[in-house]
N, C-alpha and C positions, 0 to 999 in steps of 0.2 A: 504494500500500500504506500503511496508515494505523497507527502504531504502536498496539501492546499491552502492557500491562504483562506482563514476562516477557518478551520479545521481548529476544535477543540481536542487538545493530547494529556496524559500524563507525561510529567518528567522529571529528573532528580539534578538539585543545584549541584554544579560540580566544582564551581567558583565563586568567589564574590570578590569584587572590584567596585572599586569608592563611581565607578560609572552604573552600574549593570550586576546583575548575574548571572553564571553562564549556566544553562539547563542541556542537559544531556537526554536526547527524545525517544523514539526507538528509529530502526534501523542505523543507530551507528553514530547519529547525527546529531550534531549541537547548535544551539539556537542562544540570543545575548537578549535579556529581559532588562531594558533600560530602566531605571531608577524612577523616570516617571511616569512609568509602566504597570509599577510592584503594586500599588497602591490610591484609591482615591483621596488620602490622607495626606498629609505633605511628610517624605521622608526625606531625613537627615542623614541616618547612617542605617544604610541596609544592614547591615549584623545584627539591628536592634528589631529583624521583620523577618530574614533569614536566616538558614544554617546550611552549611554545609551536609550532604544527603537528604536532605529535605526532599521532601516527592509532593511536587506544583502543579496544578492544571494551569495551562497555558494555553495561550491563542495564537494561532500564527497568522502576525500582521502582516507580511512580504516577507520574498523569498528574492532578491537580489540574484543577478544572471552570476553573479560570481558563488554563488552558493552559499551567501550570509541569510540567517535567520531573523528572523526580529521578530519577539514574544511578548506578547501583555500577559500579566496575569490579573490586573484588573478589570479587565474586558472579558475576565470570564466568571465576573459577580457583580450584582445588581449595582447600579449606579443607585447613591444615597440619595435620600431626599432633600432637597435645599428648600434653607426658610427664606421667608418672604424677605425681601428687600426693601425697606425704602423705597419713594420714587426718588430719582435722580433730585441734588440740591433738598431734598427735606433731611438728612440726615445730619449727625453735628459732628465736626470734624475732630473736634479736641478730647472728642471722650465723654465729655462728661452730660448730662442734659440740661446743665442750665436752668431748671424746675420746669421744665417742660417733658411730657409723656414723650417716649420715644417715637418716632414716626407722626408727630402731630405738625401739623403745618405751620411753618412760621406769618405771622400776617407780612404784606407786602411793602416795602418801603413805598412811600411816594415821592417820585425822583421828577425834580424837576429839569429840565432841558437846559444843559451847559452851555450859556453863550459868553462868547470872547470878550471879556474887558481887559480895557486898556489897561498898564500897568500906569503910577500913579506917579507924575513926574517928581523928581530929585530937586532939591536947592537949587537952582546954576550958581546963584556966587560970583565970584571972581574967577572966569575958566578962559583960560586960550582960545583959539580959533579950533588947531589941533585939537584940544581935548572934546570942543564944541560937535566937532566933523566923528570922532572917534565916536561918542556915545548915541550919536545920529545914525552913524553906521550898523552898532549891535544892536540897536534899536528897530532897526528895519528890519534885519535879517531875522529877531528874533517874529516879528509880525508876521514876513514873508514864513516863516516855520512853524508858525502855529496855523497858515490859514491853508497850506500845502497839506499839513496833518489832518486839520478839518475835511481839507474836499475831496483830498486820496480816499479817507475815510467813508465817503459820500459814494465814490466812483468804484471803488473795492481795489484799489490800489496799482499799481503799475501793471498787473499781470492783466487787466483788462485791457482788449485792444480799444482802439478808434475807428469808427465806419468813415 
């Protein structure tokens, strides 16, 4: 009988390596059950799951033209049930609930609509020409880069073409 992928086997660990284990099938043949293969659980260190002669039911997920195996063994027991999640953004980052029920909806900020104000002009004083032309200068560009930021913003940014 010549394996097939999907074929449920017995077999016995013959190795363990910080990757995998290596299961020994019949006719002769060895097959590598990856680490996040062994378990729907999050494994750290396979020794603390397997043993050496251990006898595994395994699955075989592909058969490489080179004659490499590749085995789940937790593809041959019921996937767990998972709990309900959250919806996406109701859930609280830091851990803790804040005296709020878990999963309860936060209410909604009311955000008002960011418009551009001017920034709020400096003393002049006693200033040179130079220094005059200088703060004219960072002063536009900073204008021209908030209003670049705004309309990119608006248009979905460079990656958008031009008709």
């Amino acid at each position: 009988m010549a394996l097939q992928v999907g074929d449920i086997v017995e077999g016995k660990v013959t190795g363990i390596k910080p990757f995998g284990a290596f299961v020994s099938l019949p006719e002769g043949k060895t097959g590598l059950v990856h680490i996040s293969e062994v378990s729907y659980e999050f494994v750290q260190d396979l020794s603390t799951v397997l043993s050496d002669g251990q006898t595994v039911s395994v699955k075989v997920i592909s058969i490489a033209p080179d004659g490499k195996i590749a085995l789940s063994i937790k593809r041959t027991q019921p996937a767990p049930e998972r709990g309900a999640r959250p919806p996406r953004g109701e859930h609280n980052s830091n851990g803790g609930n804040n005296g709020e029920r878990r999963g309860a909806p936060r209410p909604k900020r009311e955000e008002k609509p960011r418009v551009w104000q001017p920034k709020p002009a400096a003393p002049q004083g006693e200033m040179s020409f130079e220094d005059m032309m200088a703060r004219y200068k960072t002063r536009s560009e900073e204008k021209i880069a908030d209003l670049k930021r705004v309309t990119e913003n608006h248009r979905g940014g460079y990656s958008r073409r031009r008709g």
